[in-house]
N, C-alpha and C positions, 0 to 999 in steps of 0.2 A: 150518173156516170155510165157512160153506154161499154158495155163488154165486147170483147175483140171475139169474134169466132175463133177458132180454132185452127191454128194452118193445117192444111191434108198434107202429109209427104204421099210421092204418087212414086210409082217403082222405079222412074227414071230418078226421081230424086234418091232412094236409096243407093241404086247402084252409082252413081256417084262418089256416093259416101263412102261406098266398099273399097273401091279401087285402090291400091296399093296395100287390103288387110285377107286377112287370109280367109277363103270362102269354100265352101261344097259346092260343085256343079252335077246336078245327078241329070244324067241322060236316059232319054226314052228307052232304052236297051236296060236299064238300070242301074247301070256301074257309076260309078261316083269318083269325079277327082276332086282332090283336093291339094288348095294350094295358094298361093296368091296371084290374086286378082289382074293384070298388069296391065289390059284394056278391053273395050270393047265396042262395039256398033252399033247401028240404029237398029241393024238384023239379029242382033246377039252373040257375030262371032265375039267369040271370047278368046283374048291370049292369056297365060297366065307360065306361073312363075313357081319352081321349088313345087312342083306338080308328083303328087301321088293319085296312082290307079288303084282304087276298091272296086271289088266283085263280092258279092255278099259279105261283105264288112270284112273282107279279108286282102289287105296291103298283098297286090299282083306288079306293080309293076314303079317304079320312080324314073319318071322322063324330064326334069326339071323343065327346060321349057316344053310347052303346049298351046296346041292352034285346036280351037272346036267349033267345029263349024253351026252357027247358031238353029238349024232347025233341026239339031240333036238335041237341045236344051229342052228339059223340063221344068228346072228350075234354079235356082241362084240362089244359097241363103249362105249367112255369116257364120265361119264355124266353129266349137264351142271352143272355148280354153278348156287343155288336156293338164 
């Protein structure tokens, strides 16, 4: 019986998956929103939804919606249940 390799999920696959769950976007400057997911681009603009602004871990700002323009992006992760 021959074994299946393993599927790769590859980051385009992830970010799929995120879309409509609630994620961190930390940008090159370092500040961090957080919020849900609500779309995005081949470039990484990101829109997103019920958006909080962190500056060194401290809630600055609540803009529910938000536009970021992707080559602020550092990174994109899932984020934890509070």
């Amino acid at each position: 019986m021959a074994s299946e390799a393993p599927s790769k999920a590859t980051p385009s696959d992830f970010l799929k998956g995120v879309i409509g769950r609630p994620v961190v976007v930390k940008l090159n400057s370092g500040v961090d929103f957080r919020g849900v997911l609500a779309c995005l681009d081949g470039f990484m603009n990101i829109a997103m939804e019920q958006t909080e602004e962190y500056v060194n871990g401290q809630l600055k700002a609540k803009h529910g919606d938000a536009f970021i323009r992707g080559n602020n992006v550092l990174y994109i992760s899932t984020q934890k249940k509070r």
